[in-house]
DSSP file (Angstrom, degrees, kcal/mol; ACC not computed):
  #  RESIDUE AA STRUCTURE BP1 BP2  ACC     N-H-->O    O-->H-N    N-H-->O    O-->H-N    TCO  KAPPA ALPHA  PHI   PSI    X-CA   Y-CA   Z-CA
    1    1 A X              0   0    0      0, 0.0     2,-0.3     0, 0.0     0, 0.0   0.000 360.0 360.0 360.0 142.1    0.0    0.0    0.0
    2    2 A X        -     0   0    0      1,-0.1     2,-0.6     0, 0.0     0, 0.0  -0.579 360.0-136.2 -94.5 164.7    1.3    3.5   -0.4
    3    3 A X        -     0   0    0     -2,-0.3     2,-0.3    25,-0.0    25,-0.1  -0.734  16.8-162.9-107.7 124.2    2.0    6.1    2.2
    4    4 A X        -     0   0    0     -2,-0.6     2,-0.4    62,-0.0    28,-0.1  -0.849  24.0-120.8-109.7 158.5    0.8    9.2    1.1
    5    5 A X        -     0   0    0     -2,-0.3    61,-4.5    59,-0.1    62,-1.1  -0.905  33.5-147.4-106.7 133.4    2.3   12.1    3.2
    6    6 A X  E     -ab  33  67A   0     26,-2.7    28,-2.1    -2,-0.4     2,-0.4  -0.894  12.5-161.3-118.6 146.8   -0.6   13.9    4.9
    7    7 A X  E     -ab  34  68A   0     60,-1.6    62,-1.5    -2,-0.3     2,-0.8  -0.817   5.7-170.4-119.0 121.2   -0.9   17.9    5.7
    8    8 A X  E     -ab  35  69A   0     26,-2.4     2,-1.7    -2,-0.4    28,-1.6  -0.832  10.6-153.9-124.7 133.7   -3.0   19.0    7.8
    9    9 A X  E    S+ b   0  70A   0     60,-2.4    62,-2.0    -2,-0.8     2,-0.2  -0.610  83.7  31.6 -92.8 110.5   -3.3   23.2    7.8
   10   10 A X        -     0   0    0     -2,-1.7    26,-1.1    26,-0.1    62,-0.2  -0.442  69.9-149.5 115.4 157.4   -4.5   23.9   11.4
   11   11 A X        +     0   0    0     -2,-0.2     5,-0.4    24,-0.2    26,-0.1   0.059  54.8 132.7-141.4   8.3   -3.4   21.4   14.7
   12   12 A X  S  > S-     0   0    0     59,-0.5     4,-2.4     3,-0.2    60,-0.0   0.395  79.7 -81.7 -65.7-172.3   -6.5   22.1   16.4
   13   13 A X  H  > S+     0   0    0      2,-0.3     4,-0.6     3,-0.2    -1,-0.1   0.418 136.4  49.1 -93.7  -6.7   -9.0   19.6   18.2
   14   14 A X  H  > S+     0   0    0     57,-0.1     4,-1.1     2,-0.1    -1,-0.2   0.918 113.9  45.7 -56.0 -74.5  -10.4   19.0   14.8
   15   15 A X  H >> S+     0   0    0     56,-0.4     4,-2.6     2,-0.2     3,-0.8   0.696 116.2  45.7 -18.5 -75.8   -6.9   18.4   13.5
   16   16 A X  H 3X S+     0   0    0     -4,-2.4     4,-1.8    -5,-0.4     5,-0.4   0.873 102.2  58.7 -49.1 -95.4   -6.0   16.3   16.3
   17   17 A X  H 3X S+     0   0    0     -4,-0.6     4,-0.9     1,-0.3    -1,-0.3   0.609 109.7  51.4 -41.6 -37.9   -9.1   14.0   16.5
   18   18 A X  H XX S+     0   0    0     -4,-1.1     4,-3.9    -3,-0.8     3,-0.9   0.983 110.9  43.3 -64.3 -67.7   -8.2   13.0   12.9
   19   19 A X  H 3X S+     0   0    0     -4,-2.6     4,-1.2     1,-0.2    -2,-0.2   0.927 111.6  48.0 -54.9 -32.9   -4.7   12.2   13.3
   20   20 A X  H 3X S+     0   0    0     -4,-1.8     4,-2.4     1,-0.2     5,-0.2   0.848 112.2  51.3 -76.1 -13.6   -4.6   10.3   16.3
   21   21 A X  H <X S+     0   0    0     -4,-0.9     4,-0.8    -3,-0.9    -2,-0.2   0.887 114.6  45.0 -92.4 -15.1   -7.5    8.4   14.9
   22   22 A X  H  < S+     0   0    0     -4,-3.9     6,-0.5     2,-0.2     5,-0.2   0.621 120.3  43.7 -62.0 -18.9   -5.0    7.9   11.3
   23   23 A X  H >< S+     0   0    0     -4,-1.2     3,-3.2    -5,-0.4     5,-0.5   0.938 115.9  44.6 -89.6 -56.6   -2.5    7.1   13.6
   24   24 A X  H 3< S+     0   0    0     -4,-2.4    -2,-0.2     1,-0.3    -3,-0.2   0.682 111.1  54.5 -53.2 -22.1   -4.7    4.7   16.1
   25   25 A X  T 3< S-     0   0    0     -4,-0.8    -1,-0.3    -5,-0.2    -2,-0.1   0.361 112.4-120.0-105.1   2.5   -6.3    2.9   13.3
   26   26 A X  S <  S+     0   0    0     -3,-3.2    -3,-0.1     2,-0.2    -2,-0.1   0.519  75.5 125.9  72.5  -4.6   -2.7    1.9   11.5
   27   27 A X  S    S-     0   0    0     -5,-0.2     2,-0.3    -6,-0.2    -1,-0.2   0.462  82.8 -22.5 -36.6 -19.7   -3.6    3.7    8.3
   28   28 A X  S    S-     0   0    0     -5,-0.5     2,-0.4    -6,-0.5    -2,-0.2  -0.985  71.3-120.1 175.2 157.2   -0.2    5.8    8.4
   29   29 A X    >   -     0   0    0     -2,-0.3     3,-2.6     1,-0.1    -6,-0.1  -0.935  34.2 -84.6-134.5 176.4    2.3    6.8   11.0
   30   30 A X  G >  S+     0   0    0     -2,-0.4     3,-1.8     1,-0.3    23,-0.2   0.678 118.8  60.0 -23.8 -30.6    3.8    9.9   12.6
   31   31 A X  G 3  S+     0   0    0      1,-0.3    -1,-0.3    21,-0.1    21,-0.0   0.845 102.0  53.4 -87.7 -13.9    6.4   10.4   10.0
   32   32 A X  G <  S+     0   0    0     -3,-2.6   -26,-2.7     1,-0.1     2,-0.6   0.307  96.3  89.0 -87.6   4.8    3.9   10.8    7.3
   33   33 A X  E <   +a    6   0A   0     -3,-1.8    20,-1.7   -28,-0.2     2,-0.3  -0.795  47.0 174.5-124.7 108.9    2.0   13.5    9.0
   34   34 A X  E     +ac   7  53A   0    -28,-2.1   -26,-2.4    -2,-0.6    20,-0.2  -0.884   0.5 174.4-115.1 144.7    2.3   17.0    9.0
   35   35 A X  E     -ac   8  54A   0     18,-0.6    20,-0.8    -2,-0.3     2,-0.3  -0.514  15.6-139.4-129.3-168.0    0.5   19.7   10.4
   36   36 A X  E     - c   0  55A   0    -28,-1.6     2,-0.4   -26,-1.1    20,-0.2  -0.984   7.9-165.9-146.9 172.4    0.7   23.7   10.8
   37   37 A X        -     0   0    0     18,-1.1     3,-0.1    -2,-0.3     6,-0.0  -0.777  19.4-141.6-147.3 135.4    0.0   26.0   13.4
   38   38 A X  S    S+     0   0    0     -2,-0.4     2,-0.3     1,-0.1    -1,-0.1   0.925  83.1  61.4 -94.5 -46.6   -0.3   29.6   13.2
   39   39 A X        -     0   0    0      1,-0.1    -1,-0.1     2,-0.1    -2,-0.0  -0.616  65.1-147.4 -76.6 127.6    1.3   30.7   16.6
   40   40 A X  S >  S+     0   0    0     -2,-0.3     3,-1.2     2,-0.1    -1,-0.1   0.793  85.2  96.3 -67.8 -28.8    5.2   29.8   17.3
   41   41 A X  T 3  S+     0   0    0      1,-0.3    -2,-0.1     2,-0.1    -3,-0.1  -0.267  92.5  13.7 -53.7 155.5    3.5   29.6   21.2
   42   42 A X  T 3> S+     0   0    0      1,-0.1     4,-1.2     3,-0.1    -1,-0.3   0.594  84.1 125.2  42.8  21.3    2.8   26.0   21.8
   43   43 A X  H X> S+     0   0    0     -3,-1.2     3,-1.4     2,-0.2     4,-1.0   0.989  75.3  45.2 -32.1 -86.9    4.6   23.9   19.2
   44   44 A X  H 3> S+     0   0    0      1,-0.3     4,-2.8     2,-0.2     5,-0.2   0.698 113.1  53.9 -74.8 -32.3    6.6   21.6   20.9
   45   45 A X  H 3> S+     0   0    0      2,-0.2     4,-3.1     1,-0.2    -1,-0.3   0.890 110.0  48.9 -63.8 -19.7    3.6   20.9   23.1
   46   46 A X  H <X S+     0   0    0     -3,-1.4     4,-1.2    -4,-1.2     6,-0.6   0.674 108.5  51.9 -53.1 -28.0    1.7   20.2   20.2
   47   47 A X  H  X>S+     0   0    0     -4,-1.0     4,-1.6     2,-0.2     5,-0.6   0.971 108.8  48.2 -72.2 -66.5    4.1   18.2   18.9
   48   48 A X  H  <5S+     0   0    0     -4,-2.8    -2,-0.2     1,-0.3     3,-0.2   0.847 112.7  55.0 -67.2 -31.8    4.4   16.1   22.0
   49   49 A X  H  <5S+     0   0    0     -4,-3.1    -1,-0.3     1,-0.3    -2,-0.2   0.968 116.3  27.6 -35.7 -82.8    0.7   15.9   22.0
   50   50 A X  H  <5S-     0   0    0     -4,-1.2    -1,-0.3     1,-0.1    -2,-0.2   0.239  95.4-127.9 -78.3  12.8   -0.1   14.6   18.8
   51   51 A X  T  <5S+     0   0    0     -4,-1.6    -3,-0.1    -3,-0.2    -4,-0.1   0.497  75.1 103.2  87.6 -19.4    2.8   12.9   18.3
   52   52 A X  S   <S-     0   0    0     -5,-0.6     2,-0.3    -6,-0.6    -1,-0.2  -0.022  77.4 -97.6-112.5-165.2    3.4   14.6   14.8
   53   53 A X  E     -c   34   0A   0    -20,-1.7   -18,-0.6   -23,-0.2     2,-0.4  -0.975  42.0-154.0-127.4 163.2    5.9   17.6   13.6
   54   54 A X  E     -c   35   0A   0     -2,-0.3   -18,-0.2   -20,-0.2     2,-0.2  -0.809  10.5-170.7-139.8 132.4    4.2   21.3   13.4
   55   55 A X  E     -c   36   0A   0    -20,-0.8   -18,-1.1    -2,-0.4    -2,-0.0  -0.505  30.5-145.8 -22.0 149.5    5.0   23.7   11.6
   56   56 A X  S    S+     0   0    0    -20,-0.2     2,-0.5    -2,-0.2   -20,-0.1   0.260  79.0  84.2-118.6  11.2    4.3   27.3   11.2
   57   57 A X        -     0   0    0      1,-0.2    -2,-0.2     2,-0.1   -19,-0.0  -0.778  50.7-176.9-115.6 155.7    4.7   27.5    7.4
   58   58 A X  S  > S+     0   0    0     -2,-0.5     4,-0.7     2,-0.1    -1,-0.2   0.882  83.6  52.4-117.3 -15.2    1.6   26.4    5.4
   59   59 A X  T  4 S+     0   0    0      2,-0.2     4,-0.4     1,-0.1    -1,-0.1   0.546 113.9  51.8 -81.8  12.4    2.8   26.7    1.8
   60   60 A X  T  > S+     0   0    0      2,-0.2     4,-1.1     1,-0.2    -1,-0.1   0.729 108.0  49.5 -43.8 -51.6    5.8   24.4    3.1
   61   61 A X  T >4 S+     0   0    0      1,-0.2     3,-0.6     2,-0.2     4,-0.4   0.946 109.7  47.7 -71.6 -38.6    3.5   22.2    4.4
   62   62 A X  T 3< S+     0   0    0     -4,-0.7    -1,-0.2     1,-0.3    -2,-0.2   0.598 106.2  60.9 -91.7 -20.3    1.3   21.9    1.1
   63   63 A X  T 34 S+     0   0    0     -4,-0.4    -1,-0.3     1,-0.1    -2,-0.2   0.879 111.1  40.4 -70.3 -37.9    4.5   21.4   -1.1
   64   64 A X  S << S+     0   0    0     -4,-1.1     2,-0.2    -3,-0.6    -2,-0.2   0.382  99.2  80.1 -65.3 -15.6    5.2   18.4    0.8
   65   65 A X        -     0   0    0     -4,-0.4   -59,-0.2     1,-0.2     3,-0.1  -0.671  50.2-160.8-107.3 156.0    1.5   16.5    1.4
   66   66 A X  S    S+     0   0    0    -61,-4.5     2,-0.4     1,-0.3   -60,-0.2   0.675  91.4  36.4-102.2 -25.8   -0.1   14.4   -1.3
   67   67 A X  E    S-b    6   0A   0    -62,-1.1   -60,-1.6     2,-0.0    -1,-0.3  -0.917  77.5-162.2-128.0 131.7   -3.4   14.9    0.8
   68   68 A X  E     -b    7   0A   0     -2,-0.4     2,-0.3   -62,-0.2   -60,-0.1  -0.984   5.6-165.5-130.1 128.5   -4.3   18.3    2.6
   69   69 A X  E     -b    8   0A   0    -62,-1.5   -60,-2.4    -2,-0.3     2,-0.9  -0.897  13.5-148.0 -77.0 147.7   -6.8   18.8    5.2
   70   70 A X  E     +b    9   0A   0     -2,-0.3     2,-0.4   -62,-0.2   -60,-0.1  -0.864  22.5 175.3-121.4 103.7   -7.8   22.2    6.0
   71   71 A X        +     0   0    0    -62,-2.0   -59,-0.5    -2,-0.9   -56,-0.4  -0.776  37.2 103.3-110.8  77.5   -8.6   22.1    9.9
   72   72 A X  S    S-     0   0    0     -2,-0.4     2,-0.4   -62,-0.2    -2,-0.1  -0.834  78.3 -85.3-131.2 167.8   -9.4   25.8   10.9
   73   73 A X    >   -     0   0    0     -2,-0.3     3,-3.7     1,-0.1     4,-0.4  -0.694  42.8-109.1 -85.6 132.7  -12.4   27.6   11.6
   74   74 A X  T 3  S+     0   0    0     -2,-0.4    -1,-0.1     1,-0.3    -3,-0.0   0.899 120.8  51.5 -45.2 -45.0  -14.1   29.1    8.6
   75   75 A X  T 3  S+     0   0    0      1,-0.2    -1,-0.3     3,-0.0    -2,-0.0   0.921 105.7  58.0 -62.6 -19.0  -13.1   32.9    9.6
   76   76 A X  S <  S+     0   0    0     -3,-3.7    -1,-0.2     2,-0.0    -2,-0.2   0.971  84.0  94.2 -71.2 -53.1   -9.0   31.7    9.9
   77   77 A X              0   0    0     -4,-0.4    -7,-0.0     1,-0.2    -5,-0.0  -0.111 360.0 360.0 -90.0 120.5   -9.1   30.5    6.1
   78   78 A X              0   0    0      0, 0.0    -1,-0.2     0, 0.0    -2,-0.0   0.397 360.0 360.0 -90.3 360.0   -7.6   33.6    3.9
């Protein structure tokens, strides 16, 4: 099966519920998953949370994913 590298723009409790449940469900792991973040405050807990690497850049992230979700709240997306 292939491993698609997955993006997720936002780290949020949306975000989140999705990846741990990609992760928990054996579908993909950590190394395939990237997310982003708007604030440089709370990274590295974020990280440790979910397990994943965060980012702050989002066309970084989007160069990189074969799949993007976009997990923000409709007023964040510009």
């Amino acid at each position: 099966m292939k491993k698609y590298n997955i993006g997720f723009i936002g780290s949020g409790k949306m975000a989140g519920a999705i990846i741990k449940g990609l992760l928990k469900s054996g579908f993909t792991t950590s190394e395939f998953i990237l997310a982003t973040q708007a604030e440089k405050e709370g990274v590295a807990e974020k990280k440790a949370s979910l397990g994943v690497e965060i980012i702050l850049d989002n066309k970084f992230l989007v160069q990189k994913s074969d799949v993007i979700f976009i997990a923000t709240k409709p007023n964040q997306v510009v």
